[in-house]
C-alpha positions as CSV (number, residue, x, y, z in Angstrom):
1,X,-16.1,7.9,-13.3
2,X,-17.6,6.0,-11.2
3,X,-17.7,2.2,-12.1
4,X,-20.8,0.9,-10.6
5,X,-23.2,3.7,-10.7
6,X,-21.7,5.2,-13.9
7,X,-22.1,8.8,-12.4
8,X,-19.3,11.3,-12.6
9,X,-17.3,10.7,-9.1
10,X,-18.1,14.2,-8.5
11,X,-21.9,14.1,-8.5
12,X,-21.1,11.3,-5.6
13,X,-19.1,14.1,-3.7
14,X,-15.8,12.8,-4.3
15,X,-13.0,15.3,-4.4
16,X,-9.2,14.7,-6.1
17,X,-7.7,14.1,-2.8
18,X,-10.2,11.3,-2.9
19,X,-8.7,10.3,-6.3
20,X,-5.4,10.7,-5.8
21,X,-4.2,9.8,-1.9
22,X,-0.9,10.9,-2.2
23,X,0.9,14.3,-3.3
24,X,3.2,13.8,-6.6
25,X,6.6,14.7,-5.7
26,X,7.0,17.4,-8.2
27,X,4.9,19.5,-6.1
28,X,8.0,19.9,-4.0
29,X,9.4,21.9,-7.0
30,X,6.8,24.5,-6.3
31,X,8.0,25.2,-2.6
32,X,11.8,25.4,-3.6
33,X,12.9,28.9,-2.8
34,X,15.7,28.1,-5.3
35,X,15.0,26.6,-8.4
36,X,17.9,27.5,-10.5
37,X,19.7,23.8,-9.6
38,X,16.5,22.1,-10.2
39,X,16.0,19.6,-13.7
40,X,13.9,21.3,-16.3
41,X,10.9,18.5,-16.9
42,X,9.9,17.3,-20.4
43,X,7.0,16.1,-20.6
44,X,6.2,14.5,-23.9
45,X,3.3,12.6,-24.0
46,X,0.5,11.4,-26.4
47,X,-2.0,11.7,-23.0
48,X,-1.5,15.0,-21.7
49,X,-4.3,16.9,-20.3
50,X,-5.6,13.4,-18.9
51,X,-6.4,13.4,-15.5
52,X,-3.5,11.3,-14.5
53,X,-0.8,13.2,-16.8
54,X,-2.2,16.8,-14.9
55,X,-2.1,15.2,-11.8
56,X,1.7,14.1,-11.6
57,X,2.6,16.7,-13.8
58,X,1.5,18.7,-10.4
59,X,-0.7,20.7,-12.8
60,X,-3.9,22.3,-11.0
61,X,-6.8,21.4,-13.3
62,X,-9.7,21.7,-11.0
63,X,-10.7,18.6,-12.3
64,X,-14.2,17.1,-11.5
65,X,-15.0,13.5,-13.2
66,X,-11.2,12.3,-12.9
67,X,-12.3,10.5,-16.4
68,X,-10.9,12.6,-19.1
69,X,-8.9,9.4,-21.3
70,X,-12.4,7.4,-20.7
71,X,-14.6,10.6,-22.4
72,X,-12.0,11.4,-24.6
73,X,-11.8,15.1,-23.4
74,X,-8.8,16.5,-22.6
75,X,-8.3,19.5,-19.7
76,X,-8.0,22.9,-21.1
77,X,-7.1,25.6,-18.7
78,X,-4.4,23.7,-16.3
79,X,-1.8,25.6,-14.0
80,X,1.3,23.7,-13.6
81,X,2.4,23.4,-9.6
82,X,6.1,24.5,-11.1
83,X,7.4,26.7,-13.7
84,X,10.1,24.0,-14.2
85,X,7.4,21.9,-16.6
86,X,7.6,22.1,-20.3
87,X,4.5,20.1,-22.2
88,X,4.6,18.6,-25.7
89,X,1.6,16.4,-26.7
90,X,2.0,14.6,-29.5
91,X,-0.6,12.4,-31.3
92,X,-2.2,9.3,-30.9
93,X,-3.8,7.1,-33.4
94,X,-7.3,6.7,-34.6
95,X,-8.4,3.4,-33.6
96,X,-10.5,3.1,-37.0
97,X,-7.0,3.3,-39.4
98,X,-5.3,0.5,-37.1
99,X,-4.4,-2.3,-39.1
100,X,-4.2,-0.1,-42.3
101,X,-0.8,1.4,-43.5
102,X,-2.2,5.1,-42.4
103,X,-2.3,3.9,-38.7
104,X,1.0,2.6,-39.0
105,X,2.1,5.5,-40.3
106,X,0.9,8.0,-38.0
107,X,2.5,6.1,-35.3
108,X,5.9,6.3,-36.1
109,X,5.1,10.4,-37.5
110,X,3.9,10.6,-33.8
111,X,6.9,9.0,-32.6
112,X,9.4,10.9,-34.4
113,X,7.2,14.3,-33.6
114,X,8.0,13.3,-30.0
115,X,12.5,12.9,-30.4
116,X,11.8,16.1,-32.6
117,X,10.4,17.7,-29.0
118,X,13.0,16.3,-27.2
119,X,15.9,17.1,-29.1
120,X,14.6,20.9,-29.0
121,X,13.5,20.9,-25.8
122,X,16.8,19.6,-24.0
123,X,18.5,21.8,-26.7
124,X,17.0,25.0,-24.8
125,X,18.2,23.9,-21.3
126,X,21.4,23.5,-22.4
127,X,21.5,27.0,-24.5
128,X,20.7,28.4,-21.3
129,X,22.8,26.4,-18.7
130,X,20.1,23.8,-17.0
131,X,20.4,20.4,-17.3
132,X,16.4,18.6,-17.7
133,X,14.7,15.5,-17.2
134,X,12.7,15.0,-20.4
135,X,10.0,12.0,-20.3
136,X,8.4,10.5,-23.6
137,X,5.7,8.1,-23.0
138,X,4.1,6.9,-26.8
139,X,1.0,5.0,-26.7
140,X,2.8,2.7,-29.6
141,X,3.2,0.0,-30.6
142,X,0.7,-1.1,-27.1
143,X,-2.0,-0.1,-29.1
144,X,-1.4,-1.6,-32.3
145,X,-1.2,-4.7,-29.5
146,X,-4.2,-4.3,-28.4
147,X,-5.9,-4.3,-31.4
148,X,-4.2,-6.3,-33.9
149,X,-2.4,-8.9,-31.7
150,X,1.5,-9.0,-30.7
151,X,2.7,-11.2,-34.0
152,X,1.0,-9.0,-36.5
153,X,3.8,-7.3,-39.6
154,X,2.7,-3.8,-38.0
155,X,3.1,-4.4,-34.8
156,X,6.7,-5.3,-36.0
157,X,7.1,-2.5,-38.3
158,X,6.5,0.2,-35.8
159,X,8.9,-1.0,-33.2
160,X,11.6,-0.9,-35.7
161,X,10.5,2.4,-36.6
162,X,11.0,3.5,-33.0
163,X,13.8,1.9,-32.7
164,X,15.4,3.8,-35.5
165,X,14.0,7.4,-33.8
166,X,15.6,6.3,-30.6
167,X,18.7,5.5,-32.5
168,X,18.1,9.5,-34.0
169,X,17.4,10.6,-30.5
170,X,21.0,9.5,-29.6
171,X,23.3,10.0,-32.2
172,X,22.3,13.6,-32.2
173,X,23.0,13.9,-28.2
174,X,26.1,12.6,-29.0
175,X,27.0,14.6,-31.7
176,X,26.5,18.0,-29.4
177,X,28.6,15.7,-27.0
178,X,25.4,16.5,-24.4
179,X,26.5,15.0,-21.1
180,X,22.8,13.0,-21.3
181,X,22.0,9.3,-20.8
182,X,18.5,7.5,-22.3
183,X,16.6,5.4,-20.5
184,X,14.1,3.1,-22.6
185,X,11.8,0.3,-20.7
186,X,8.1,-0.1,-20.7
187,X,5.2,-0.7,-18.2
188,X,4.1,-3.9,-19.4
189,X,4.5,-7.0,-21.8
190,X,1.6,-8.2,-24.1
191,X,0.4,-11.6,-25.2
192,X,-2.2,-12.5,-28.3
193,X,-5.6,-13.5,-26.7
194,X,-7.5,-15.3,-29.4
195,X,-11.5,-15.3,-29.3
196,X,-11.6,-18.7,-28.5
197,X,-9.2,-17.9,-25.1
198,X,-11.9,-15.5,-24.0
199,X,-14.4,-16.3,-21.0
200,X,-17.7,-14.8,-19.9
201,X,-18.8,-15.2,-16.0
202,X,-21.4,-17.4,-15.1
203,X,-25.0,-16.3,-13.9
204,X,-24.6,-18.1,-11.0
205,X,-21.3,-16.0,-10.3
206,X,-23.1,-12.9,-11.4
207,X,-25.7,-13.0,-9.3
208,X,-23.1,-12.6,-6.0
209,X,-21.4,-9.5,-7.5
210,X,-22.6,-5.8,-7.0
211,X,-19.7,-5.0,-9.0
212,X,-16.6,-6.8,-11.8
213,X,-13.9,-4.9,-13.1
214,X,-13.0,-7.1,-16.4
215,X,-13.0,-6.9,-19.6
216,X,-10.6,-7.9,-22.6
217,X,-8.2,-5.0,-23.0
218,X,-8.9,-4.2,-19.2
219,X,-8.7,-6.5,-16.1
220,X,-9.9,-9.4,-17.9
221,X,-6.1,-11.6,-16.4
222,X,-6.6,-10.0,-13.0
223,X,-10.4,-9.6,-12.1
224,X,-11.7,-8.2,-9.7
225,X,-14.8,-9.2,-7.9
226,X,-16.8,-7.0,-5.7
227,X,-19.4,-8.9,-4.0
228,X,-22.9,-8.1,-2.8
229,X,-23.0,-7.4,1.0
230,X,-23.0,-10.9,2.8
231,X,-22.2,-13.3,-0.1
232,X,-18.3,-13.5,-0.3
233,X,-19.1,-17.2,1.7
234,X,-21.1,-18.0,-1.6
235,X,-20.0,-16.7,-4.4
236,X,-16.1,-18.5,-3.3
237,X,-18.5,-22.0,-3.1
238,X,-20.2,-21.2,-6.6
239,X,-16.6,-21.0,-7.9
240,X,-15.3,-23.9,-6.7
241,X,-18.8,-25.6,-7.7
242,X,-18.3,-25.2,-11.3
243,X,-18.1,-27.6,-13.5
244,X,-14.6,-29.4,-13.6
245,X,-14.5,-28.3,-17.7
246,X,-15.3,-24.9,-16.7
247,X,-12.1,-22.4,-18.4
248,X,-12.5,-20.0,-15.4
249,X,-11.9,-23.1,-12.8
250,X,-9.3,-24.4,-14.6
251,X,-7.6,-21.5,-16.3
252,X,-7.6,-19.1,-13.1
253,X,-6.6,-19.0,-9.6
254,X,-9.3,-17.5,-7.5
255,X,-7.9,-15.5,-4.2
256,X,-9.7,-13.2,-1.7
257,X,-8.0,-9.8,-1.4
258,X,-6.4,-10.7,1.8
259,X,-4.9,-13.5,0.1
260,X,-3.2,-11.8,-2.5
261,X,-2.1,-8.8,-0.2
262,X,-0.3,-11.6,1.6
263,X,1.2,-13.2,-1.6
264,X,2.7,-10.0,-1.9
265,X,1.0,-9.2,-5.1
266,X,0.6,-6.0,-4.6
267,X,4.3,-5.3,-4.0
268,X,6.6,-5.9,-1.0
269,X,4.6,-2.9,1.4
270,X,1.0,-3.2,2.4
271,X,-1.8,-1.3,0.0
272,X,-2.4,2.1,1.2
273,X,-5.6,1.3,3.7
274,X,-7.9,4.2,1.6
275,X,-7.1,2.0,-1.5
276,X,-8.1,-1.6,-0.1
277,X,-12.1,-1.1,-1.0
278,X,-10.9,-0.6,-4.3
279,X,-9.5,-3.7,-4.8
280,X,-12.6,-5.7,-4.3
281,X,-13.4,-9.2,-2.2
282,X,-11.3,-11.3,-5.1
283,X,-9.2,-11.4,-7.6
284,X,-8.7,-13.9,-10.1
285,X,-6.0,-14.4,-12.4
286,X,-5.4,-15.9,-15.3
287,X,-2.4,-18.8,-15.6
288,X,-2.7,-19.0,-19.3
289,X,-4.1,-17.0,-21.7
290,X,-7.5,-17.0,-20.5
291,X,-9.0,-13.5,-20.5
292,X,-12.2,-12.5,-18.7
293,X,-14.6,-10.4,-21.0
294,X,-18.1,-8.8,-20.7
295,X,-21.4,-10.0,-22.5
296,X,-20.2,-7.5,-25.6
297,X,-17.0,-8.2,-25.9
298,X,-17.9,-12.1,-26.2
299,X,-19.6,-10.6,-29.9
300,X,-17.6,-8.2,-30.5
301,X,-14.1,-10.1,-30.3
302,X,-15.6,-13.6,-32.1
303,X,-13.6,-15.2,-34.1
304,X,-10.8,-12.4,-33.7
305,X,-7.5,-11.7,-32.1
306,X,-6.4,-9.1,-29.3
307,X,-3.4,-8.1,-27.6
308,X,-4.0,-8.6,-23.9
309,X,-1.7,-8.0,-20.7
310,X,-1.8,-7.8,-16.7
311,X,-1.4,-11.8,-15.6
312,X,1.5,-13.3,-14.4
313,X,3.0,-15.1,-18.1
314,X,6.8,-14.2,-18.6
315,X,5.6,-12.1,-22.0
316,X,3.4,-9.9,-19.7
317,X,5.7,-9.4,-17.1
318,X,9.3,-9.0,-18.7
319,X,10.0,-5.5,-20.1
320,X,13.2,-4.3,-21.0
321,X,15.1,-1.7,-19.3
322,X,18.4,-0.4,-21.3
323,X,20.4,2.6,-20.8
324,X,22.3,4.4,-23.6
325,X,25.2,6.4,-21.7
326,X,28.4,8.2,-22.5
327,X,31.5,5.9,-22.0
């Protein structure tokens, strides 16, 4: 979808190659003339068929609005690049029973569908001699995060209820004495953004944007700014024109793309150069807790608390990375 227009990208003429710049690498399963020594994938997932999932799963979806999570549809008639892929979705939680005991529980039922997947799926390639690479991405407890805050008892209750299913997962690879290893880490930390943490741009800053990617469970600790034609110049002065008590001035540190780029933000290697309009003229980011919301959100979010992620605090950025192998 296109952001500023709201139009499908396709009815702008976009293509996936347009999308997507790069080919995933398990394309190269498709052009092995051998694939008996190749890993069986896994994939269990509570987003397959989303336009991300079909696109590193190498599956060929002929997809045309690339927005499939955002619509809530998922892809029905999908050719995977390899028959090497196995798929498993497994559920995800209705946003409406977050907070109540049903949510939780259909979390962890989710969760434990997923190791029961696994378990049978890895079972299989070793029945018939092929070792496997089986993936399990859960959208728990980050949404529970998201809506309810880091501290609250849920939050806590479904980690230790994963926890227990990964504890499942391997005592029963064990027990078959499966040469396998686990892997568990995560893609980000979280932190509790209260309502009183959240800020709204300015009119003065709005009127120098065609376009801002923010919003509280979004890019709200990293905005971006996309600027109209010819007013970059200004809409930097506006910034550092606001009042001294202004939260964006003092809770965020404003820097042009270029700047970030060079801060090496964006990794150790230089942004792919098809990628660089993307990121806008600026990016702000928050030092503290500070989140950037819309005009809705401001309402929406009063007097709550959310779970919030993608600045530069220790809780967003540490994840842990721990491997269960045989001794």
């Amino acid at each position: 979808m296109d952001q500023r227009s709201g139009k499908k990208a396709s009815s702008l003429g976009m293509t996936i190659e347009d999308v997507f710049f790069k080919k995933p690498w398990i394309e190269k399963l498709s052009k092995s003339k051998d694939e008996s020594g190749c890993r069986i994938l896994n994939f269990i997932n509570a987003y397959n068929g989303d336009d991300f999932p079909n696109w590193y799963q190498g599956r060929d979806c002929n997809m045309t609005d690339f927005s499939a999570w955002q619509s809530c549809k998922k892809t029905q008639s999908c050719s995977c690049a390899s028959n090497m892929v196995n798929l498993f979705t497994i559920g995800e939680t209705s946003i409406n029973t977050l907070g109540l005991n049903e949510g939780k529980d259909e979390a962890i039922q989710y969760f434990r569908d997923g190791i029961d997947a696994a378990l049978k799926g890895i079972e299989s390639c070793e029945l018939n001699n092929r070792s496997s690479f089986t993936y399990i991405y859960t959208a728990h407890p980050d949404k529970h995060m998201h809506a309810l805050g880091v501290e609250h008892d849920q939050v806590d209750n479904v980690i230790e209820e994963i926890d227990s299913e990964v504890e499942r997962l391997w005592d029963e690879l064990r027990n078959k004495n499966y040469d396998a290893s686990v892997i568990l880490t995560a893609d980000h930390g979280h932190i509790t953004v209260d309502s009183s943490d959240m800020v709204e741009i300015p009119d003065e800053l709005l009127e120098c944007l065609e376009y801002a990617n923010v919003g509280v469970h979004g890019f709200g600790r990293h905005a971006y700014f996309h600027c109209r034609t010819g007013l970059q110049s200004l809409f930097r002065e506006r910034w550092k024109a606001l009042d001294p008590a202004s939260p964006l001035l003092n809770n965020f540190i404003l820097l042009s793309s270029e700047e970030a780029i060079s801060e090496g933000l964006y990794g150790p290697n230089l942004p792919l150069w098809k990628a660089r309009p993307r990121m806008g003229d600026f990016v702000a980011i928050a030092t503290g807790k500070h989140t950037i919301g819309t005009k809705k959100e401001m309402s929406t979010f009063a007097n709550k608390s959310v779970g919030a992620h993608g600045s530069l605090l220790p809780e967003e950025m540490s994840v842990p990375y721990i491997i269960l192998s045989p001794i």
